[in-house]
N, C-alpha and C positions, 0 to 999 in steps of 0.2 A: 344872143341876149341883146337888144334893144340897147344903144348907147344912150337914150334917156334913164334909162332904170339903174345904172351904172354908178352907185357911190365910189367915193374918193378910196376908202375902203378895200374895195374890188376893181377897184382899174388897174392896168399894167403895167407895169416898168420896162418891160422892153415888146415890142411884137418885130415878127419878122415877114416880108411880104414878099415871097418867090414863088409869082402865078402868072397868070394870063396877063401877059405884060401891056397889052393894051385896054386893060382895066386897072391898071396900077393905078388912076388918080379918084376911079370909085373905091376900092381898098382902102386908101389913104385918108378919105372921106368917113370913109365907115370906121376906121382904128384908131383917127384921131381924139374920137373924145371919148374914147376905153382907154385912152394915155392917160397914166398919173403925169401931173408938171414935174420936170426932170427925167422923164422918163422917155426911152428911144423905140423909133422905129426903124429898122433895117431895113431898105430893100434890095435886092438882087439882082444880079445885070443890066445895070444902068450905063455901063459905057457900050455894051457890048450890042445891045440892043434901045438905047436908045431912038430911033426913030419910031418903034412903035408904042415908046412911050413920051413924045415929047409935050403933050397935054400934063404930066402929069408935072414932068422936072420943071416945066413953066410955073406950074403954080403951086408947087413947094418954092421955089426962090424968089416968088411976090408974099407969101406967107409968112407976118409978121408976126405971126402965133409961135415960131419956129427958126432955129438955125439949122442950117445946115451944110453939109460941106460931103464930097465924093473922093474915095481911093480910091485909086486907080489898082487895085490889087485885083489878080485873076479877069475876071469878066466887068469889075467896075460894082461897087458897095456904095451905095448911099446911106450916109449917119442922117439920123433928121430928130434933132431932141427939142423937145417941147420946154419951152419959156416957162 
């Protein structure tokens, strides 16, 4: 579904994003605005594999649309909730 057509409505409270880890920051791009504000995206193996996602974690932490923060738990989680 089109993230234009996307009411407040039908947006999500949480998405989770464990795929092709060096398209994590197209994902990211495409789930952000199918987020309700307050609502999280997960993604998965970010400490573990970060270098083939480092486009992505660069610009989730210039992203003032968003905080976010990483556990180091198992392979590394990143929380990233929408403002």
């Amino acid at each position: 579904m089109p993230a234009a057509k996307v009411s407040a409505a039908k947006a999500f409270d949480i998405i989770f994003i464990d795929a092709i880890k060096r398209d994590y920051l197209k994902y990211y791009l495409d789930a952000l605005p199918l987020l309700k504000k307050g609502g999280l995206i997960i993604a998965d193996d970010v400490i573990k594999l970060r270098g083939k996602m480092n486009d992505f974690l660069a610009h989730v932490k210039k992203d003032k649309a968003v905080y976010s923060t990483i556990l180091e738990i198992d392979d590394g989680v990143m929380l990233i909730y929408r403002k």
